[in-house]
N, C-alpha and C positions, 0 to 999 in steps of 0.2 A: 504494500500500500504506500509505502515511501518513495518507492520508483516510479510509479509507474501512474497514475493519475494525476498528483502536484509535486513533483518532485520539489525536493530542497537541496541546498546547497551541499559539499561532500562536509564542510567544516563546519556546518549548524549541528551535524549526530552522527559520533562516529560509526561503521559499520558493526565492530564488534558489539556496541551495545544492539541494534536494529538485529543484527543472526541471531544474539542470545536472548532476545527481549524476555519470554518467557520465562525463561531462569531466571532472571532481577528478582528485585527484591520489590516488593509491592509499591516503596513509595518510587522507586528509581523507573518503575513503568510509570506510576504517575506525572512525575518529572519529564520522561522520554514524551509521555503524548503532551501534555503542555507547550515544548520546545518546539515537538513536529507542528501544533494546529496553529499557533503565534508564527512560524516562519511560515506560513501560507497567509498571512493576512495581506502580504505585499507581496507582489512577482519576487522573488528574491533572483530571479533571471534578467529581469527589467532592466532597463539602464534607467538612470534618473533625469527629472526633465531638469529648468534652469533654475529652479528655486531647492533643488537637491531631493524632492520627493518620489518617492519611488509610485509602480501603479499600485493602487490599493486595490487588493480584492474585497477586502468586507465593504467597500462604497459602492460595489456591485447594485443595480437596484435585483429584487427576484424576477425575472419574468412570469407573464399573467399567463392563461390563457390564451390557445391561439387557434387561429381556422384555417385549415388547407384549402386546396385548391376544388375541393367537394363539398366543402364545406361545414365541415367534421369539425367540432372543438376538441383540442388536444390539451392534455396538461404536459406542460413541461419537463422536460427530460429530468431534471432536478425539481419539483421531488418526487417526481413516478419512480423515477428508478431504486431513491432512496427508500422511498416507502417499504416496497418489494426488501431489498437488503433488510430492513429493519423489524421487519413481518418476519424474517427469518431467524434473524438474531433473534429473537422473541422466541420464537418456537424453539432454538435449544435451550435458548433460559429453561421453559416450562419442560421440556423434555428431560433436563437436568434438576429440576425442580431448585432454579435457584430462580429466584423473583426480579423484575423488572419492571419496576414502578415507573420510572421516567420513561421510558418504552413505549410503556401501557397508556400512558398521560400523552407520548405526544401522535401515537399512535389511534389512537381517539379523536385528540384535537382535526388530524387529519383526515380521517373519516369522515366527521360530523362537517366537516367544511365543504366535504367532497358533496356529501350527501345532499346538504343545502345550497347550493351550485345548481345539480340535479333538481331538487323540487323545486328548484326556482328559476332555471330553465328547460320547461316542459317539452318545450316545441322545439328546443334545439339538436341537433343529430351531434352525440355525443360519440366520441371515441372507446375503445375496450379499456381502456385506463380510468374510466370511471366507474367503471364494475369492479369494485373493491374485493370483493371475494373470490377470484379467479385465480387464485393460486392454491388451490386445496390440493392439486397433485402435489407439487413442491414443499409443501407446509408435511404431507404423508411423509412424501418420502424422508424428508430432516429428523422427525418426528420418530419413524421407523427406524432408520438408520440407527440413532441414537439410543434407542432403548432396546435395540436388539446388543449393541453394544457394552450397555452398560454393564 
């Protein structure tokens, strides 16, 4: 996840802690994601403009909703795709029976937003991304996987 979506710089985290993360010690993983998620707030790639600021990513605005060429509303690749990831992290929580409150809280929030969207655009032709429950195979199989293992 360090390489390969927002990379950061080689001298923001060395490698040997990112191979061993695992092994750390609980607060030194918390330290390692702190350093990773603060060095993506700005391109750390970027070159700076003439007042010496870098690009900011958190000044991002989100993107809304959008409509293709059919006419189809789409949600945004962020956070449909995150959603998805996050629905799954959830299910080995539960699968592990270790609890995920903030999960559950923003995992909701999302839903209910999603939903009200939908009742409140009746008439609009919606994309499969607003059919919230559409990963029941994928949630099985995590689900199975895990407790067959256990």
């Amino acid at each position: 996840m360090v390489k390969e979506n927002y990379p950061i710089r080689d001298e923001t985290m060395r490698e040997v802690d990112i191979e061993s993360f695992e092994n750390l010690s609980a607060i030194h993983q918390e330290y390692l994601l702190y350093v990773r998620y603060t060095a993506i707030l700005i391109d750390p790639f970027s070159n700076p403009d003439d007042q010496g600021a870098y690009f900011d990513f958190s000044a991002v605005p989100y993107k809304h909703v959008d409509t293709d060429e059919q006419g189809v509303i789409h949600i945004p690749r962020m956070p449909s795709e995150d959603y998805y990831r996050t629905l799954m992290i959830q299910a080995i929580g539960r699968a592990l029976n270790v609890a995920t409150p903030m999960i559950d809280t923003l995992l909701l929030r999302y839903e209910t937003t999603v939903k009200q969207y939908c009742d409140t655009h009746l008439h609009q032709q919606l994309s499969k991304q607003f059919e919230l429950h559409h990963f029941k195979q994928d949630l099985a199989l995590v689900t199975n996987y895990l407790t067959f293992y256990k």
